[in-house]
C-alpha positions in Angstrom: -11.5 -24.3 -1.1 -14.5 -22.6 0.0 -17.0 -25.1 2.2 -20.4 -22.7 3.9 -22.4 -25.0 6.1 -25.5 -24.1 7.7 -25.4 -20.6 7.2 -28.1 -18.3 8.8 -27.7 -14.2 8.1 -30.1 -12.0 10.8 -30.7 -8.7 10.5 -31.4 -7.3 14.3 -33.4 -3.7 14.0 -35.4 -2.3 16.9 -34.5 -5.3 19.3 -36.3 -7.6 16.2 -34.6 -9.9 13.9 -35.3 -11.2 10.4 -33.2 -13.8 9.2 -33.2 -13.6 5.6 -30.5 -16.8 5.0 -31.5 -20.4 5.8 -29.3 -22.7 6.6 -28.0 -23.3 3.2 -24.6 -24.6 2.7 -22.5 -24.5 -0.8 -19.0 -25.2 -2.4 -16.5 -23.6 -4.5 -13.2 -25.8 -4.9 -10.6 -23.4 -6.5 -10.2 -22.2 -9.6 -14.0 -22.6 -10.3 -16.5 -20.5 -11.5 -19.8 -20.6 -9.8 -23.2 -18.6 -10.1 -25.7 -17.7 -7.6 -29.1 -16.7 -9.4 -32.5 -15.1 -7.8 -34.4 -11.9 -8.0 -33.6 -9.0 -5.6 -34.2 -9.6 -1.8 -33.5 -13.3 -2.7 -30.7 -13.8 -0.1 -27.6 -14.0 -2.9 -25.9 -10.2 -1.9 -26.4 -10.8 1.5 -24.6 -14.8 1.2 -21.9 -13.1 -0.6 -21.5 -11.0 1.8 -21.1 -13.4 4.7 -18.0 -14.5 3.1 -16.1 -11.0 3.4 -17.7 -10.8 6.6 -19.6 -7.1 5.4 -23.0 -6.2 6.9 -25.0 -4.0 4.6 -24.5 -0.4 4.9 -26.3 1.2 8.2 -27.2 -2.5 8.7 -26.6 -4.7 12.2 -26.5 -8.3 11.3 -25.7 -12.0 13.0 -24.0 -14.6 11.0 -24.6 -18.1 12.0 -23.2 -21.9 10.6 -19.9 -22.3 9.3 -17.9 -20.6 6.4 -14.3 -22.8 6.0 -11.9 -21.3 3.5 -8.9 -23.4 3.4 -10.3 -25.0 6.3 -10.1 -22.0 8.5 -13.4 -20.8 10.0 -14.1 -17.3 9.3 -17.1 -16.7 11.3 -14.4 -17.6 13.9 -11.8 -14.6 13.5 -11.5 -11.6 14.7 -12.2 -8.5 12.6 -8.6 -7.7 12.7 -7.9 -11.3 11.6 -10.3 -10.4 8.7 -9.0 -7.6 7.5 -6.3 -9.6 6.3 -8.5 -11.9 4.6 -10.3 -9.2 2.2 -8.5 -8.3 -0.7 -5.5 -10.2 -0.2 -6.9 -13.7 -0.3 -11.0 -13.0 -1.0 -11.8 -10.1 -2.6 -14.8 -8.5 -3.9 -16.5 -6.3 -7.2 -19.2 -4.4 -6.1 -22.2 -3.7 -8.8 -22.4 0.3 -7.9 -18.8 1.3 -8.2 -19.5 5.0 -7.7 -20.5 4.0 -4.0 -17.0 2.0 -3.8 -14.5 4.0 -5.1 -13.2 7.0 -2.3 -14.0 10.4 -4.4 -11.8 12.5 -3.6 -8.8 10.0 -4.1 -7.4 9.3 -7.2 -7.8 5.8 -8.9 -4.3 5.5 -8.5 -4.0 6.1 -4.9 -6.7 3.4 -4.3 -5.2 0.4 -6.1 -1.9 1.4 -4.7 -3.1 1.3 -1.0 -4.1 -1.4 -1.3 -1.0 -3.0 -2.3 1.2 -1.3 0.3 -1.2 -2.8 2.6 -1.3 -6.3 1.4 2.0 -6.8 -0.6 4.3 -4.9 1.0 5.1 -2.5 -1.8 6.9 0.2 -1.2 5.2 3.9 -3.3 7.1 3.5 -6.1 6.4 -0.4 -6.0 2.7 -0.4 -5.7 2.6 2.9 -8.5 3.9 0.7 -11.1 2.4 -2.2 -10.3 -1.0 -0.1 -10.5 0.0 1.5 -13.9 0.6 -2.6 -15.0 -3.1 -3.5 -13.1 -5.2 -0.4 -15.2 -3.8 -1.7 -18.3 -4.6 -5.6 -17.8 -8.2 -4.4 -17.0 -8.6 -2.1 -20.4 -8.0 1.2 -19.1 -6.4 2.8 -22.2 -2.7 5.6 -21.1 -2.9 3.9 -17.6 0.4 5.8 -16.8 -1.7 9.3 -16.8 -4.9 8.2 -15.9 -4.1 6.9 -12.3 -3.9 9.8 -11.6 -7.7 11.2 -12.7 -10.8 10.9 -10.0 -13.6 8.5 -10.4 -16.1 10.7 -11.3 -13.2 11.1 -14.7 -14.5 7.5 -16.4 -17.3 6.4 -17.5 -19.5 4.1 -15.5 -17.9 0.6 -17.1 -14.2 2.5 -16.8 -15.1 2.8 -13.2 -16.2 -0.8 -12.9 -12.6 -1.9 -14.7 -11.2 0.3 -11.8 -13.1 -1.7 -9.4 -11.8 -5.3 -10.8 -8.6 -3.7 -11.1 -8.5 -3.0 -7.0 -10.1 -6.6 -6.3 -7.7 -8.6 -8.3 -4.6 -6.4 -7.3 -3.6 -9.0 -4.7 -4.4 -12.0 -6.9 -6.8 -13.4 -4.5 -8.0 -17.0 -4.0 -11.4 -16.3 -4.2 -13.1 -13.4 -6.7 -16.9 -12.6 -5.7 -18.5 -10.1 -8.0 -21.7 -8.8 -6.6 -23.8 -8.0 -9.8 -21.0 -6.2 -11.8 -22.9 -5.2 -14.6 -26.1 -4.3 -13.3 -26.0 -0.5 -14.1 -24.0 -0.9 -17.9 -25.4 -0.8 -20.8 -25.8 -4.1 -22.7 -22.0 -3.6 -24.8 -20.8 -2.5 -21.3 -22.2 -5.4 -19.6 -20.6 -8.1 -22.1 -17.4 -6.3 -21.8 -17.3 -6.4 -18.2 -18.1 -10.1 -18.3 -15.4 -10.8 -21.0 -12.8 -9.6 -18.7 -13.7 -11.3 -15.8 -13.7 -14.3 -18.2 -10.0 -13.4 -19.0 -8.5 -12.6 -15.5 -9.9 -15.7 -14.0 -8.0 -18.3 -16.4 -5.2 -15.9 -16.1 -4.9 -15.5 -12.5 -6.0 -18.6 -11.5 -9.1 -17.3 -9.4 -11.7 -18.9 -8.4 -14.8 -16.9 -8.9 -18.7 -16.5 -7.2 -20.7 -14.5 -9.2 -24.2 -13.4 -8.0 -26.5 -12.2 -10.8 -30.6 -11.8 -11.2 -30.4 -13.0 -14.3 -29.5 -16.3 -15.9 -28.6 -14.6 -19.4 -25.8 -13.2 -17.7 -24.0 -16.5 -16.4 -24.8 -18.5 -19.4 -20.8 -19.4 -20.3 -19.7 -18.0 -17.4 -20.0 -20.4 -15.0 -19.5 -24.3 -14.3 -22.3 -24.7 -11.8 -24.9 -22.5 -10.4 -27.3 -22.4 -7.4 -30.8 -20.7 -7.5 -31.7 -18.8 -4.7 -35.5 -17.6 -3.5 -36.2 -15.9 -0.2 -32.9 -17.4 1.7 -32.9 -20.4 0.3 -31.1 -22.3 -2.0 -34.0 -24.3 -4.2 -32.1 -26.4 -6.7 -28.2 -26.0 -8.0 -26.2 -28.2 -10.5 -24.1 -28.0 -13.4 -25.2 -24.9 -15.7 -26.1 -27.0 -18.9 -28.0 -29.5 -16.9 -30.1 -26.6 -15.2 -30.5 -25.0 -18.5 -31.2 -28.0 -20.1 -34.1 -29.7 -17.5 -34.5 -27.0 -14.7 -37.2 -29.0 -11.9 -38.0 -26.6 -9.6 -40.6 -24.0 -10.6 -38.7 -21.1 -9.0 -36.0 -21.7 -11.7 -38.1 -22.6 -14.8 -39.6 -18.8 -14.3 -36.2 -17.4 -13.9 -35.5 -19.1 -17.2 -38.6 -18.5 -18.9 -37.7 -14.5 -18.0 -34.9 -14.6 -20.0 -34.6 -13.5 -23.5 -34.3 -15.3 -26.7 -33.8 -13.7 -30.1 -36.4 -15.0 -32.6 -39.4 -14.7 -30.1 -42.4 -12.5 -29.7 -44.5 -11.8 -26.6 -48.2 -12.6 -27.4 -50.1 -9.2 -27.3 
């Protein structure tokens, strides 16, 4: 579904540019669930982005190679061609919802623009439709509490908002940008759970970009392993889990957690 070929991302500041993606190509067929692991500044955000076709905020930046989906190029459409391609057919969770969501519109009014825009709802359409979306994600009353602000939830409430929005089209193609980076760690598994749950039900295929392997242990079918814009090993999950051979990913894996062990002093 989803074929990147030598793609390049170069950020252009002061008449200087810094290309902080190397040529790396990946796949996604549909349906999937794939992970994209590496510490901050590794180059996963910024790949993700390239597939929505979003620079960084306050950010000029040139996309190079080829990104197919369905065999259509996007690097190759307009922005207005684009626009019809986010959140209708690719659609994306970002990890600081509170920078996402509009403040001074109410949850409601953002998930049902969004279908008026996409589906063709008509008010009343999209409203009930957004009611049926808040209560698939968790959102407990979601009659009444479409109507409330963001800064009404609580941080993971706000996230399930978020997923709510992304999947309100049923989209092709989920990619969720560290979604539980700011949760705590019940948050974080519930988040993770639900993403779990509206993939198989929708259908979705899903990219997930995380800095930790903890977090995309079950999650995902395959994984790549990113370190300063380039992709250093990928495979199946279990197999990197099981006999990871570059030393970039053993420390990744070393780093995470395991109940039953002590740090020497």
């Amino acid at each position: 579904m989803l074929e990147v070929r030598d793609l390049t991302a170069e950020f252009i500041r002061e008449g200087e540019v810094l290309r902080v993606v190397q040529r790396i190509g990946f796949d996604i067929a549909a349906g999937e669930a794939v992970g994209f692991v590496g510490e901050s500044g590794s180059g996963k955000s910024v790949t993700a982005r390239a597939v929505m076709r979003l620079a960084p905020e306050g950010s000029s930046i040139r996309w190079g190679g080829r990104i197919l989906f369905k065999g259509q190029d996007l690097l190759a459409l307009s922005e207005r061609e684009m626009t019809d391609v986010r959140g209708r057919r690719i659609a994306m969770v970002f990890q600081d919802p509170m920078a996402s969501l509009n403040p001074v519109m109410t949850v409601g009014q953002q998930i049902d623009d969004m279908l008026m825009r996409h589906m063709s709802l008509s008010g009343a359409q999209a409203r009930k439709r957004t009611v049926e979306l808040l209560g698939l994600v968790g959102i407990r009353d979601p009659e009444h509490r479409a109507d409330d602000y963001p800064h009404q939830f609580s941080g993971g409430m706000r996230q399930r908002v978020l997923i709510a929005i992304a999947v309100s089209c049923e989209p092709d193609l989920l990619i969720a940008d560290e979604p539980t980076t700011a949760l705590d760690v019940t948050v974080q598994a519930q988040i993770l759970r639900l993403l779990m749950r509206l993939r198989r039900e929708l259908g979705m295929a899903l990219m997930l970009i995380t800095h930790d392997f903890g977090v995309i242990a079950g999650m995902v079918e395959r994984v790549y392993v990113m370190n300063n814009g380039e992709i250093v090993e990928s495979g199946a999950i279990d197999t990197l889990f099981a006999a990871p051979k570059h030393p970039y990913t053993q420390a990744l894996l070393a780093a995470v957690p395991r109940i039953g062990t002590r740090r020497s002093a």
